[in-house]
C-alpha positions as CSV (number, residue, x, y, z in Angstrom):
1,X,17.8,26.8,-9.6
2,X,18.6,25.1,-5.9
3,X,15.7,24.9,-3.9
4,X,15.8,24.5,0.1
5,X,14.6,21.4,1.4
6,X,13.5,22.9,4.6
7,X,10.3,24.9,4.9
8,X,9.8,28.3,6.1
9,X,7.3,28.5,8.9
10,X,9.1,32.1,10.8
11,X,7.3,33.3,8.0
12,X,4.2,32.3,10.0
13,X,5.1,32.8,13.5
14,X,8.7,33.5,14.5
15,X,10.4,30.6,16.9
16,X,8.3,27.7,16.6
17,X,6.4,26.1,19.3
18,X,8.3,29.0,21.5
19,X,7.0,31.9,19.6
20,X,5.8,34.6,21.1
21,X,3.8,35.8,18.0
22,X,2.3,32.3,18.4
23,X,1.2,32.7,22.0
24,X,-0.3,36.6,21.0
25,X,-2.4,35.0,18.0
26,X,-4.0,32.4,20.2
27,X,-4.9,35.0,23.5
28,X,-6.7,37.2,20.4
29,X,-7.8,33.7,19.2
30,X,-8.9,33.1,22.4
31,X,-10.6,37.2,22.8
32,X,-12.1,36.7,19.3
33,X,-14.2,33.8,20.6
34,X,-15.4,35.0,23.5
35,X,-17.2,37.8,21.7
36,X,-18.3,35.6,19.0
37,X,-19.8,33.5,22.1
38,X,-21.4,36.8,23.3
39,X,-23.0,37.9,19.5
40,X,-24.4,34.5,19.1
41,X,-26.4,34.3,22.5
42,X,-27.7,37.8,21.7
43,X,-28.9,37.3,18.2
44,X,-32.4,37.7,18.2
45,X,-33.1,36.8,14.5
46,X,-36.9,37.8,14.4
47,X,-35.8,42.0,16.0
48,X,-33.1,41.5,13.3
49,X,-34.9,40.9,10.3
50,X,-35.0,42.3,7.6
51,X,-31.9,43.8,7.3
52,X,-30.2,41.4,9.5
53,X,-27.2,43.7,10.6
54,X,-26.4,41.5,13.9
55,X,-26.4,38.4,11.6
56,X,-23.5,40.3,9.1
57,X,-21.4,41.2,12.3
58,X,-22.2,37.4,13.5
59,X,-21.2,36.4,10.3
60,X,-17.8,38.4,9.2
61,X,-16.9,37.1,13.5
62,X,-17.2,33.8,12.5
63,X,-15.3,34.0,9.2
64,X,-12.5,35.7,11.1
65,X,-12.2,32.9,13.9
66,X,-12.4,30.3,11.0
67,X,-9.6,31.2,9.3
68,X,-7.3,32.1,13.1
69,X,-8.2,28.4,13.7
70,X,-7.1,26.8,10.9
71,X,-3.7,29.0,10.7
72,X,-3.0,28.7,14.2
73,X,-3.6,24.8,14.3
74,X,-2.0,24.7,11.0
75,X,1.4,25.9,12.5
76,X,1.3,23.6,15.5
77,X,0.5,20.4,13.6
78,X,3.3,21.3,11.5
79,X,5.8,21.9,14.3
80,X,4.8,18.3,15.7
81,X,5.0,16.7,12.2
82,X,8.6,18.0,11.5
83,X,9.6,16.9,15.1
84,X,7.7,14.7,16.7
85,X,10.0,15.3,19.7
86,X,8.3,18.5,20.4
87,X,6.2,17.7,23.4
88,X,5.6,21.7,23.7
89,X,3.2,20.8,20.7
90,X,0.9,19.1,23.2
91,X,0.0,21.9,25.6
92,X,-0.3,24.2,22.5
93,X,-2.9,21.8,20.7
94,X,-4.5,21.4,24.2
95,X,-5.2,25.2,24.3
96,X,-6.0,25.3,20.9
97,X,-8.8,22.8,22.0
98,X,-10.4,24.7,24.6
99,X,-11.0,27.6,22.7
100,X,-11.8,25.2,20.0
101,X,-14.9,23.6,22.4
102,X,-15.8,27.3,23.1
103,X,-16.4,28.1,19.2
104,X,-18.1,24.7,18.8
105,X,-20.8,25.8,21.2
106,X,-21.5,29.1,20.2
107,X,-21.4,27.7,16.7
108,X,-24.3,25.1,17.6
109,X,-26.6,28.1,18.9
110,X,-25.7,29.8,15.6
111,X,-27.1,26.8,13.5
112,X,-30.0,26.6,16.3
113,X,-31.2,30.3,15.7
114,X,-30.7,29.7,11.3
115,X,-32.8,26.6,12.1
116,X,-35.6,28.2,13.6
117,X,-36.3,31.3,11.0
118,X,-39.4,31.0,9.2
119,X,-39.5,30.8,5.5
120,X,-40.5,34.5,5.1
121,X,-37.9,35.8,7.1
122,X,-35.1,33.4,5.7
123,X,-35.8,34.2,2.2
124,X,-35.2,38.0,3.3
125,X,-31.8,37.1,4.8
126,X,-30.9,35.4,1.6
127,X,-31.2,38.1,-0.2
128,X,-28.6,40.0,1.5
129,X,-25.6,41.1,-0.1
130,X,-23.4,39.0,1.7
131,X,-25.3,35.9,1.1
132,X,-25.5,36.2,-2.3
133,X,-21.6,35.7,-2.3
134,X,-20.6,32.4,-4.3
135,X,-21.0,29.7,-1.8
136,X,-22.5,31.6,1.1
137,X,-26.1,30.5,0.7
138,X,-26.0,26.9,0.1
139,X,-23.0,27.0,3.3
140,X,-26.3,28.5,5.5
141,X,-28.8,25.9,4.4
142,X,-26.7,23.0,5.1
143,X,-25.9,24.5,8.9
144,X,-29.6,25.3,8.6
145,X,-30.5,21.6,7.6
146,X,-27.4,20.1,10.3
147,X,-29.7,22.3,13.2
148,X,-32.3,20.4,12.9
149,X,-29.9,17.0,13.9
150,X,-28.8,19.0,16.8
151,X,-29.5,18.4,20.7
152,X,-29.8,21.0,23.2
153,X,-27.7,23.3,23.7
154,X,-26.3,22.4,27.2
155,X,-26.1,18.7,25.5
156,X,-24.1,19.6,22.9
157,X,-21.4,21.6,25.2
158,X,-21.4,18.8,26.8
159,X,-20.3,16.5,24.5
160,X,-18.1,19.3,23.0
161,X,-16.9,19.4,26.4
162,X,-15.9,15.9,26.7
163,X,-14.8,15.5,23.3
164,X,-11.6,17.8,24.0
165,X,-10.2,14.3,26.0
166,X,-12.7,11.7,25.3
167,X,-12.0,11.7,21.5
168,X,-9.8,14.5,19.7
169,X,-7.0,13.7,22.6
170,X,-6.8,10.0,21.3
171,X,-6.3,11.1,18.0
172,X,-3.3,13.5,19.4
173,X,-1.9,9.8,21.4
174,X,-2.0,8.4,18.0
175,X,1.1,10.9,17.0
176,X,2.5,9.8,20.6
177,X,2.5,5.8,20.5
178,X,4.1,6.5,16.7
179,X,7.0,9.1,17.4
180,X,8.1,6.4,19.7
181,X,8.3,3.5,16.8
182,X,11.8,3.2,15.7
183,X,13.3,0.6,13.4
184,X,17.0,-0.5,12.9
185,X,18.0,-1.6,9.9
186,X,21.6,-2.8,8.8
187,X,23.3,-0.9,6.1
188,X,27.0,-1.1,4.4
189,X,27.7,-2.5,8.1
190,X,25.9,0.4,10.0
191,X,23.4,0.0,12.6
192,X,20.7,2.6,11.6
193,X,17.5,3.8,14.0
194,X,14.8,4.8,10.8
195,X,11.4,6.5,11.9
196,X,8.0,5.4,10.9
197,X,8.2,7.7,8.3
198,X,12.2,6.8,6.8
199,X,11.4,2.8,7.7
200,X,8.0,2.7,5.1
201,X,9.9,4.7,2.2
202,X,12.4,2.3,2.5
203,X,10.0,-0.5,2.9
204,X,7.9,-0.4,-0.1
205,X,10.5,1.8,-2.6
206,X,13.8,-0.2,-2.0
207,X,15.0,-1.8,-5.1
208,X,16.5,-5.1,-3.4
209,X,13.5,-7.3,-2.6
210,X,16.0,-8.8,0.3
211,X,15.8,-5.2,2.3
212,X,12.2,-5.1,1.2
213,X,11.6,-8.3,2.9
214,X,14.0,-7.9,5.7
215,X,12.3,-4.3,6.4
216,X,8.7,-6.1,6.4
217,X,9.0,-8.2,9.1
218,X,10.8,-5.8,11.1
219,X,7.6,-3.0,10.2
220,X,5.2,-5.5,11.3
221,X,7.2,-6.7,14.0
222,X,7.3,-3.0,15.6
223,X,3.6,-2.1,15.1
224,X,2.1,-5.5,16.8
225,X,4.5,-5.0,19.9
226,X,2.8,-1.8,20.5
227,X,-0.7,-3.6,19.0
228,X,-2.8,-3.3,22.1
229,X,-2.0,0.5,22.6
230,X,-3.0,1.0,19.3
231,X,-6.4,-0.8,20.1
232,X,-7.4,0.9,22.8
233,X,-6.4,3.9,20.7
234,X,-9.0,3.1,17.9
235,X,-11.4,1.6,20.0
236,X,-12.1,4.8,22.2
237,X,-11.9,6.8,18.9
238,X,-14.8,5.2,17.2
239,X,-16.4,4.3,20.3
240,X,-16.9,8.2,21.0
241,X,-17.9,8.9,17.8
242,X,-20.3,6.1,17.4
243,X,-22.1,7.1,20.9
244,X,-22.4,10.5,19.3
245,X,-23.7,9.5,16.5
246,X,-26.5,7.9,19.1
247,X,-27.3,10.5,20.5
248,X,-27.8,12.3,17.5
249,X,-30.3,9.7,16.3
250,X,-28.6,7.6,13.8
251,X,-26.8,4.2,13.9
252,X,-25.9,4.2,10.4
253,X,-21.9,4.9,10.5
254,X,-21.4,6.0,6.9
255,X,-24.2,8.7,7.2
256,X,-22.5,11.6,8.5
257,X,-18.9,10.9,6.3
258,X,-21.3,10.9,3.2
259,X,-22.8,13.8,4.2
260,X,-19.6,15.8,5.4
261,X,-18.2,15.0,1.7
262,X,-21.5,15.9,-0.2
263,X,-22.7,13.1,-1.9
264,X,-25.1,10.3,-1.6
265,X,-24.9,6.6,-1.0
266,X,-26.2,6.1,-4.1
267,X,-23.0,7.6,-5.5
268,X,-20.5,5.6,-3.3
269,X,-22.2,2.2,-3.9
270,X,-22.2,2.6,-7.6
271,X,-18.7,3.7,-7.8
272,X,-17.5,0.3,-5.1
273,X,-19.9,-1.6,-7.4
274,X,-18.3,-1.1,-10.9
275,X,-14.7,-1.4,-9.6
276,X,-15.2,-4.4,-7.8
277,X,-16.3,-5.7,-11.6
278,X,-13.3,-4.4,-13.0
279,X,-10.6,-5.6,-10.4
280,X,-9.4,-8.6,-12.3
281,X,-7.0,-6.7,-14.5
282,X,-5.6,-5.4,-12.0
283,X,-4.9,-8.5,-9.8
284,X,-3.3,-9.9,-13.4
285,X,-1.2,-7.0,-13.0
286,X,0.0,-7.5,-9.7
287,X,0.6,-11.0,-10.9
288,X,3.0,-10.1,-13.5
289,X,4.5,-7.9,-11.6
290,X,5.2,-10.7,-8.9
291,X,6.5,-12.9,-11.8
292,X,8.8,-10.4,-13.1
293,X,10.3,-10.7,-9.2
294,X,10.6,-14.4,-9.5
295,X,7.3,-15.3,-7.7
296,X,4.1,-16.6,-8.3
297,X,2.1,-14.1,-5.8
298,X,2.5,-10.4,-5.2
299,X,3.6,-10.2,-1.5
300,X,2.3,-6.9,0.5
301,X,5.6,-5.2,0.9
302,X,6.2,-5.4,-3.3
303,X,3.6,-3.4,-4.2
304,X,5.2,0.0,-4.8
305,X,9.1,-1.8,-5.5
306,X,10.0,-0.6,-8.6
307,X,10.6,-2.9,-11.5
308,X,14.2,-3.0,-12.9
309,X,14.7,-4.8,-16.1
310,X,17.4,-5.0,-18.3
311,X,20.2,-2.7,-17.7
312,X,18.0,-0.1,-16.7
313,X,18.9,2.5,-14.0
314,X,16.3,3.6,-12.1
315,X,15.7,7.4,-12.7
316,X,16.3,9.3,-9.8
317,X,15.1,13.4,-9.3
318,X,16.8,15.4,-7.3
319,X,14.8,17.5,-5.8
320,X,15.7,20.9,-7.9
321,X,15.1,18.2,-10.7
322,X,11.8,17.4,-9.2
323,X,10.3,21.0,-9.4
324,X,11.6,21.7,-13.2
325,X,10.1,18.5,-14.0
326,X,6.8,19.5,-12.5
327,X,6.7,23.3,-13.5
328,X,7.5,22.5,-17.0
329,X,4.7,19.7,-17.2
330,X,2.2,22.0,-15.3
331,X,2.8,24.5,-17.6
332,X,1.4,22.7,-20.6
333,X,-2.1,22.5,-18.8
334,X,-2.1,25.6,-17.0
335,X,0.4,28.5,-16.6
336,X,-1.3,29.6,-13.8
337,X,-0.7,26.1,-11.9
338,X,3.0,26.5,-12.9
339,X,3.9,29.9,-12.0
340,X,2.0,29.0,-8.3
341,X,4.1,26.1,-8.3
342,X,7.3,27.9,-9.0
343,X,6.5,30.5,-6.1
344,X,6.2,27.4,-3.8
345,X,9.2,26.7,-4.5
346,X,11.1,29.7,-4.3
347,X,9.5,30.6,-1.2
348,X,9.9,28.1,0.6
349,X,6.9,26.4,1.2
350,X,8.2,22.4,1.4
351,X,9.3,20.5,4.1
352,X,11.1,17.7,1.9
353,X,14.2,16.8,4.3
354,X,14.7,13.0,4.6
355,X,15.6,12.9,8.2
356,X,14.7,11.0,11.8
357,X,12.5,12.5,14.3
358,X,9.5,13.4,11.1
359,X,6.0,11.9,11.0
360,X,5.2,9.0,8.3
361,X,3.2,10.3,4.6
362,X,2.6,14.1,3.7
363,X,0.0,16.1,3.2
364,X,-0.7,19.9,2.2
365,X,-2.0,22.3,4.7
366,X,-3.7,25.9,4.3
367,X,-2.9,29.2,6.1
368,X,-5.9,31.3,5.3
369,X,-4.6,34.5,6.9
370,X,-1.5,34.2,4.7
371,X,-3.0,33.1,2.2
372,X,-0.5,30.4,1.6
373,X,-0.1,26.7,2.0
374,X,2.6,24.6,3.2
375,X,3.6,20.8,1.9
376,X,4.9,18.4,4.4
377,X,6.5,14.7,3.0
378,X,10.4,12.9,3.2
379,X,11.6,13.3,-0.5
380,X,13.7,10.6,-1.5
381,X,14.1,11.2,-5.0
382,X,12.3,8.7,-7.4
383,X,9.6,8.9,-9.6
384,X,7.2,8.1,-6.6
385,X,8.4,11.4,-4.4
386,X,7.9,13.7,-7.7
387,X,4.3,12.6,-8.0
388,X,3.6,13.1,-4.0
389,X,5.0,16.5,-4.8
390,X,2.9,17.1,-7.6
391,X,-0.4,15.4,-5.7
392,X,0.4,18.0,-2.7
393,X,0.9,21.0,-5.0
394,X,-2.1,20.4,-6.9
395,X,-4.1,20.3,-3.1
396,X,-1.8,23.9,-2.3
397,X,-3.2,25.6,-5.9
398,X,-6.8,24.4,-4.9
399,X,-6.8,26.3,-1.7
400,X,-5.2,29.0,-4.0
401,X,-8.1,29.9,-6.3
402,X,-10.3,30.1,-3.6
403,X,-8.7,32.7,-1.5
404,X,-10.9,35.6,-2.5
405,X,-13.8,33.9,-1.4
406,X,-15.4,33.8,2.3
407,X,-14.0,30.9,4.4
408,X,-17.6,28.9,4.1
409,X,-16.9,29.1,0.3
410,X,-13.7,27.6,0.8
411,X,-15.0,24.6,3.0
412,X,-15.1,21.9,0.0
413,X,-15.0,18.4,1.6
414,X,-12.3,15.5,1.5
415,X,-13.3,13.6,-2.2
416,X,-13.6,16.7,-4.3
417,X,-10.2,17.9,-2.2
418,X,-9.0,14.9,-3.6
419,X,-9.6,16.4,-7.5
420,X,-6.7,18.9,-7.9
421,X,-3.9,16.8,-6.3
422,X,-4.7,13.7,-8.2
423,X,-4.8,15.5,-11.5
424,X,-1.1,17.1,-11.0
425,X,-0.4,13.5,-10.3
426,X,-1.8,12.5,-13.6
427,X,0.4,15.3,-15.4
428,X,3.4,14.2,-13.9
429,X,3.2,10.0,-14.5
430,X,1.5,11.2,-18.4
431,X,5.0,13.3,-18.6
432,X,7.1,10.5,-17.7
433,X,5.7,8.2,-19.8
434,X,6.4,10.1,-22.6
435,X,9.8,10.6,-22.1
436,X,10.6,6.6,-21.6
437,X,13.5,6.1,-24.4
438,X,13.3,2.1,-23.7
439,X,10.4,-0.5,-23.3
440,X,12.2,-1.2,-20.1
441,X,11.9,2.1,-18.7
442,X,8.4,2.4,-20.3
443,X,7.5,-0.7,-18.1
444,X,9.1,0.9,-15.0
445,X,7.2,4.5,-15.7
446,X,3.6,2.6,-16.1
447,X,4.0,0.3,-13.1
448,X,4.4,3.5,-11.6
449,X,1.5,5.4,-12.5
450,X,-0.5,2.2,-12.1
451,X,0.7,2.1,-8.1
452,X,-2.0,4.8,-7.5
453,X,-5.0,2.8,-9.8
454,X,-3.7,-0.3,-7.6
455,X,-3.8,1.7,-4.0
456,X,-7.0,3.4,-5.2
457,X,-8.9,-0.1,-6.4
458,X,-7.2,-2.5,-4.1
459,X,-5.6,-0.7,-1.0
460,X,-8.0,1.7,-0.5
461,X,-11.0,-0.6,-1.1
462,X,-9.5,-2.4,1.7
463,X,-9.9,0.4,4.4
464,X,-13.4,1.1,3.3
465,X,-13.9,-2.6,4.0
466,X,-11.9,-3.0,7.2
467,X,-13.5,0.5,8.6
468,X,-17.6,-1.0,7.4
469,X,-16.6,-4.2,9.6
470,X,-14.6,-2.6,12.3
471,X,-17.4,-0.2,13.1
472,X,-20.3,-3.0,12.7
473,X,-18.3,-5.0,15.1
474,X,-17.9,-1.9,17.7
475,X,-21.4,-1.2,18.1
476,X,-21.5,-4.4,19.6
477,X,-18.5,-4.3,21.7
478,X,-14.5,-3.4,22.1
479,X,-12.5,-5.3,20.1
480,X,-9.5,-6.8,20.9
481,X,-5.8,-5.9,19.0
482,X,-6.0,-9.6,16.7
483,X,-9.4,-9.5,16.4
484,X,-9.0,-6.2,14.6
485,X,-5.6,-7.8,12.8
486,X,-8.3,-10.2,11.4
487,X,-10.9,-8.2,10.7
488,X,-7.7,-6.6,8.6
489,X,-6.6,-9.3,7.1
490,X,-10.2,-10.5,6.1
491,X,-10.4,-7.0,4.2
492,X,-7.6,-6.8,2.5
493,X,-8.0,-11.0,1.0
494,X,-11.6,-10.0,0.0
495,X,-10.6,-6.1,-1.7
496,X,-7.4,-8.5,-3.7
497,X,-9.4,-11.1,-4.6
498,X,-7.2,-13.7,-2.2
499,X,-4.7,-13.2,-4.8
500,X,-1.6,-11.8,-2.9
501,X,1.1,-14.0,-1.3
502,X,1.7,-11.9,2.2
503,X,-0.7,-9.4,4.0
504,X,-0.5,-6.3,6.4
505,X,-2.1,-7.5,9.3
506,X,-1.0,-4.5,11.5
507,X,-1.9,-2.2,8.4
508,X,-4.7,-0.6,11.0
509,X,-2.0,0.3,13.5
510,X,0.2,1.9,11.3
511,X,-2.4,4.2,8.9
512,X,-2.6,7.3,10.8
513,X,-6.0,7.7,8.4
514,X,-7.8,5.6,10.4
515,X,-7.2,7.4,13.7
516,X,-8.3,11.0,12.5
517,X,-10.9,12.8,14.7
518,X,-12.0,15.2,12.1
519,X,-13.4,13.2,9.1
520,X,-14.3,10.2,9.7
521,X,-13.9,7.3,7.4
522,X,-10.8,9.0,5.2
523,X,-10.8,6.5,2.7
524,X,-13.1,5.9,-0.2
525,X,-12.7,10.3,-0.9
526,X,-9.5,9.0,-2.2
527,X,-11.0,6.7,-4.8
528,X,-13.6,9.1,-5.6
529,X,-10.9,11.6,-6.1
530,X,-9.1,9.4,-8.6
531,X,-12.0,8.3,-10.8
532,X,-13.1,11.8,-10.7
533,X,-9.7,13.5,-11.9
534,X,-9.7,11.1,-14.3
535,X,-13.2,12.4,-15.6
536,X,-11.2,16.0,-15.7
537,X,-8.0,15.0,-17.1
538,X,-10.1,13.4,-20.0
539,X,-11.6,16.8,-20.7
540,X,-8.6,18.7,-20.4
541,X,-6.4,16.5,-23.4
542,X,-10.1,17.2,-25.2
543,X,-10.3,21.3,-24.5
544,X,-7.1,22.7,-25.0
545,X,-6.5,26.1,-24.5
546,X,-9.6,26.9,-22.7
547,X,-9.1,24.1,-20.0
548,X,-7.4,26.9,-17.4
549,X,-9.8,28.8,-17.3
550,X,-13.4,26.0,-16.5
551,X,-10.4,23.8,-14.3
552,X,-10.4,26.9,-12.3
553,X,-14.1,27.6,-12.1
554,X,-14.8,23.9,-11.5
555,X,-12.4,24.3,-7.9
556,X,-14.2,27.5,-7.6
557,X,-17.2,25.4,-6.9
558,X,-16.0,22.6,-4.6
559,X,-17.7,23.9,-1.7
560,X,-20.3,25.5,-3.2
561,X,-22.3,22.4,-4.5
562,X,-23.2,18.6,-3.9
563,X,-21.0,16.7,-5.7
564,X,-23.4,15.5,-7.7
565,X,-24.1,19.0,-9.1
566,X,-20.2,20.0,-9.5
567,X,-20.1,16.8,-11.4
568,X,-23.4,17.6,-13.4
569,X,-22.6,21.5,-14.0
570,X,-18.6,21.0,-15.3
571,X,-18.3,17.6,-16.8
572,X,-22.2,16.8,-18.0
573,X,-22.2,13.6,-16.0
574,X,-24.4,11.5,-13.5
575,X,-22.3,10.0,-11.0
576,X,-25.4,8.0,-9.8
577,X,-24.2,6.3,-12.7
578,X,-22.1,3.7,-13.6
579,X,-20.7,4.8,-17.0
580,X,-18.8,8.0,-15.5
581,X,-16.8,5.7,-13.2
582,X,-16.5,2.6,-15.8
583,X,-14.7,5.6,-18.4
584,X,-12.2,6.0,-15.9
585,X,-11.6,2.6,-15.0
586,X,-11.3,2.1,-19.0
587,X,-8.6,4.6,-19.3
588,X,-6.7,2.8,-16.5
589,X,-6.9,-0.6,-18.0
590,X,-5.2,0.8,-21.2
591,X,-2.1,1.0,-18.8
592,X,-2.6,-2.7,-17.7
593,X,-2.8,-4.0,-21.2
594,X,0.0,-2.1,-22.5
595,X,1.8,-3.1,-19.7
596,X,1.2,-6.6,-19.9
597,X,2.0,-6.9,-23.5
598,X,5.7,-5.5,-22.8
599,X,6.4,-7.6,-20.1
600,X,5.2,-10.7,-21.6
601,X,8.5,-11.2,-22.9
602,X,10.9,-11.0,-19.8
603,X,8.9,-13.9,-18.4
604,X,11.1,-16.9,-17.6
């Protein structure tokens, strides 16, 4: 079966960032608000009660909105991420925004009126019919509980207001200062211009530690020039959000990313605390691996390089290759999983093509009112590329089992959105593994699956650090380009134990995660993600054949639930614990001693 490389967006909306289907879905966009602006001011929830009719029509307004948002912006930060050339993108996301601020304030009178029901009459609206839908209740008493955080309502448009260029618009100038990074790089005796995006695949998957190397100082090189730009970038970003967080009462930076993802403090400290006990294995890994390169440290740029030894060849997927693989591996957990992969596939829904002029990394994004997803990345065929495809279809069959369900059911946060893409990972780099003929390919195959442990332990570890001392520092002032470099630095020495030979000073600059407007501090949901996959995959090898079926009913719930209770409900566990996290970590250190042991004897 040949698959296109391309994706297929005139699905969506005919003629890009010119289509006229485009423009008609935002003016109704754009209609649809205004009444929902107009329902909300005239909700008078006491006259209402009990049958709360206005609140349905209210409610089935919002849901429609929801879901125009999302497929509209969808489509447009799709168009930009394909090209980022396309400088119509900018007026369409500026648009999008308006009507975006309008929604926001209706939405804060909506959670102002929930707020202010008493008891007697809120227990009548939860009895409704459409409440009682899975999700729906527990959505309404968390915007119930946010009301009572909220200023008034003039303050809040205000801020919405100002937020349109005084903090999402600096996220959108992130996407600007990086379409314009460009890297040349020498090849067979050709001078070629790679993007961000070509530049870092290349980087960190080259087999030649020269180009590795050579690519490195080049990367950093291109992100410091444009360093202060990038500053001020970051600097406005959290400087907004941490004044807003003011206002709203609180000075406490993580409070409002732990409770956008559902869980508690408790939770994340526990789960920092028993990996930080753990990471020694893993830097001993990273050592070995370094060795096996000739070198005593693990530089930065070596992390992901794959390990040839012996008279191995490198496998390389094609991409036709690449979906087999994965269907036929999906299959064994989940038919379901692999016919939805298949129909991916086959319709369409991958933009793969390694070419200039595309955004750096990949991601999976849903389009509610077609009830489809598309996968964004630059496929360039190993091992690494099949389990970014896998991680992004497992995100795509997430969004899928929740279609049926009202769009408030559907709004699961970043860590547990984290649960179905890492456990297709964990199929595919299982798979692999099992197919390794040699101990030389065996060593390649668990290096690999042990570059996600080491970005989730290590790398990752590092952001959360970086981001706790970044925004400790900027509530006390704007920081300048090297002192954020060292703050960096100081991170990413203390998350590796000082054990690496090179850093990623510029690392900051060139993470587009930590210049998202939306969810703030997009970093430990990863780890959380991982550990908590793990949990899942662990439970699937022990189920068998009725693993489809609670998988399913376990996504079912993602936004349903704290994750505390998901956890609790489907896998029997307390994640204010440390045993749930330290079985996970256990499972991973299998990997490291294994691997260890068959490397021990290609040391020189």
């Amino acid at each position: 079966m040949t698959y296109s490389l391309i994706w297929d967006l005139d699905s969506i909306f005919a003629g890009g960032s010119d289509s006229n289907d485009l423009k008609v879905r935002m003016e109704k966009l754009n209609k649809e608000v205004q009444t929902y602006v107009e329902s909300t001011r005239t909700w008078i929830p006491e006259e209402d009660a009990p049958k709360f009719s206005h609140f349905e029509k209210i409610f089935n307004e919002r849901d429609t909105i929801s879901n125009g948002f999302e497929q509209v912006g969808s489509f447009i930060n799709m168009i930009q991420s394909a090209d980022v050339h396309d400088k119509k993108c900018i007026a369409l996301q500026g648009n999008l925004y308006n009507y975006l601020t309008l929604f926001k304030n209706a939405d804060t009178l909506f959670a102002k009126k929930l707020t202010a029901i008493d008891e007697k009459k809120w227990q009548q609206l939860s009895e409704l019919a459409l409440v009682q839908k899975q999700g729906v209740l527990f959505a309404l008493s968390e915007m119930r509980e946010d009301g009572k955080h909220l200023l008034s309502d003039q303050e809040e448009a205000i801020i919405n207001a100002l937020s349109v260029d005084g903090f999402s618009a600096w996220s959108e100038h992130y996407d600007t200062l990086v379409a314009s990074i460009s890297i040349e790089f020498e090849e067979n005796g050709a001078i070629q211009k790679l993007s961000a995006g070509q530049a870092f695949n290349k980087m960190m998957g080259d087999p030649d530690k020269h180009v590795r190397a050579q690519l490195f100082e080049k990367w950093e090189k291109a992100w410091s020039e444009k360093a202060p730009s990038f500053a001020d970038t970051l600097n406005h970003l959290a400087g907004f959000r941490l004044k807003d967080y003011e206002l709203h009462g609180t000075t406490d930076f993580l409070e409002k990313p732990l409770r956008y993802n559902r869980m508690k403090q408790e939770t994340l400290d526990v789960m920092w605390d028993t990996i930080s006990k753990n990471k020694q294995p893993f830097i001993d890994f990273l050592t070995r691996k370094a060795q096996l390169f000739g070198k005593e440290k693990m530089d930065w740029y070596d992390q992901d390089a794959p390990i040839i030894l012996g008279d191995l060849k490198e496998k390389r997927f094609s991409f036709d290759d690449a979906a087999a693989f994965i269907i036929k591996n999906f299959h064994q957990f989940s038919p379901k999983m692999a016919n939805f992969a298949q129909h991916a596939f086959e319709n369409n829904w991958i933009e793969a093509e390694d070419r200039p002029g595309k955004r750096p990394g990949g991601y999976c994004t849903s389009l509610p009112e077609s009830e489809e997803s598309r996968i964004f990345m630059t496929y360039g065929e190993s091992i690494n590329e099949v389990s970014t495809l896998a991680h992004e279809l497992g995100h795509a069959f997430h969004s899928s089992v929740l279609w049926d369900l009202p769009t408030v059911s559907r709004d699961y946060a970043m860590n547990v959105a984290e649960t179905a893409s890492t456990f297709a990972e964990l199929i595919v780099a299982d798979a692999t593994l099992k197919e390794a003929e040699t101990p030389e390919e065996k060593i390649n195959l668990i290096d690999t699956k042990m570059q996600n442990a080491i970005a989730m332990f290590l790398n990752i570890h590092a952001r959360f650090l970086f981001e706790t001392s970044y925004y400790k520092e900027r509530q006390q002032k704007v920081l300048s380009d090297k002192e954020i470099s060292d703050l960096m630095v100081a991170a990413q020495k203390e998350s590796y134990l000082d054990s690496l030979g090179t850093y990623h000073p510029h690392f900051w600059s060139s993470k587009l995660h930590f210049y998202i407007d939306s969810v703030p501090f997009y970093n430990f949901p990863y780890t959380f993600g991982y550990l908590f996959s793990m949990g899942i995959y662990a439970f699937a090898q022990k189920t068998g054949t009725n693993f489809e079926d609670q998988y399913i009913a376990l996504l079912r719930d993602t936004a349903s639930m704290t994750t505390e209770e998901l956890a609790q409900k489907h896998l029997d566990v307390d994640l204010t614990k440390p045993d749930f996290w330290q079985s996970g970590i256990d499972i991973v250190k299998k990997d490291v001693e294994e691997f260890l042991s068959l490397t021990e004897s290609y040391l020189k």
